[in-house]
N, C-alpha and C positions, 0 to 999 in steps of 0.2 A: 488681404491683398498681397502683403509681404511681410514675410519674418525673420527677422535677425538671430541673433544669440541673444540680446538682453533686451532688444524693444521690436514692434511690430506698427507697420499701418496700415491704417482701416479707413474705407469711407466715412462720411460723416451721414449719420442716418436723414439727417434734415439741413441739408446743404444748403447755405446763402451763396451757392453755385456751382456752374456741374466744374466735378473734381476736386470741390472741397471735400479734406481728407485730413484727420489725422495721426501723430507718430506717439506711442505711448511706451511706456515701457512694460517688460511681462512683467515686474515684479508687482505687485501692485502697492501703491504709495501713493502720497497724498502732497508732500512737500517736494518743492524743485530740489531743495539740501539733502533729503533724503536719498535721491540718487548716488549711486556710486560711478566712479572716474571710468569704467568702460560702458555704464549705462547711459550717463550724460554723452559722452563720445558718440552712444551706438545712435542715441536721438538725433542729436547733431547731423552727423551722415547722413540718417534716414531720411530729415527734413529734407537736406541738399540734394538727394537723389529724387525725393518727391517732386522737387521745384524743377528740376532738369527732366524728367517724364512729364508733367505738366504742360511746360514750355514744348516739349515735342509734340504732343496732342493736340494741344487747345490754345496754343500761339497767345497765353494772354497778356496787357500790356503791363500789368505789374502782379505785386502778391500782398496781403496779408498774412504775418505768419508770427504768432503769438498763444501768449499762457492764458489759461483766464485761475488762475489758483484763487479758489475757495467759492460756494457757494455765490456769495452777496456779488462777487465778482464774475457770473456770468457759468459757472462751470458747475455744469448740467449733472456731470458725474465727479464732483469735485473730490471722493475719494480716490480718485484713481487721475493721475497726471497725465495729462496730454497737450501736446502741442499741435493746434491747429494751422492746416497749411491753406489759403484758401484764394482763389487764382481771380485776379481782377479784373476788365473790361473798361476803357474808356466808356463815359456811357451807361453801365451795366447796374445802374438802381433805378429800379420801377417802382409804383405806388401800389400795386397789387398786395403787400402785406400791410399795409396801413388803410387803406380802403375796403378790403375785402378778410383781413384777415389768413390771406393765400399768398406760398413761396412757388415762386413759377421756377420750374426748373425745367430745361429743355430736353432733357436726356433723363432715361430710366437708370437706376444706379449699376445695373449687371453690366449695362453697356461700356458704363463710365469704369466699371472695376477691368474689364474685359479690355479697353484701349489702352492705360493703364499697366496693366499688366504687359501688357507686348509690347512697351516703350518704356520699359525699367530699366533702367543700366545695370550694368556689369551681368 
């Protein structure tokens, strides 16, 4: 969706909502200490530039935006560090995953990379 010099972001393949996305770095690592001082920087930016195209698109009333470092801890691809950015909705939890096993998502993800992309700063 976008690429830096030292980090890039990407949709989230299985989004707890449309525009959940997030910021990794290229290098690939596992620990947040791991990072170096322009790749922790480049995250940084990236997040803030995510949350401000977000806010442009999809108006929502807050965010989610956190690590999940290490397996046990939630992180799906826990070799590889990422910071999730994930746009919230008064409102916006359903029973559909805990009843049925299904995440409703109202938008196809091209759409979402595609609106997105044209509301990206700088």
């Amino acid at each position: 969706m976008h690429r830096g010099a030292h980090a890039f972001v990407l949709l989230n393949k299985f989004p707890y909502s449309s525009g959940h996305l997030m910021v990794a770095s290229l290098r690939h690592v596992a620990e947040l200490a791991e990072l170096g001082p322009e790749e922790a920087a480049e995250v940084h930016e990236l997040t803030t530039q995510a949350i401000a195209a977000l806010r442009a698109v999809y108006r929502p009333d807050a965010f989610n935006v956190g690590w999940n470092l290490g397996q046990v801890a939630g992180g799906s691809i826990s070799g590889h560090l990422h910071e999730h950015v994930v746009p919230r909705w008064s409102g916006d939890t359903n029973f559909m995953p805990v009843l049925a096993d299904i995440k409703v998502v109202p938008e196809h993800l091209l759409v979402t990379r595609d609106r997105l992309r044209d509301a990206w700063p700088g």
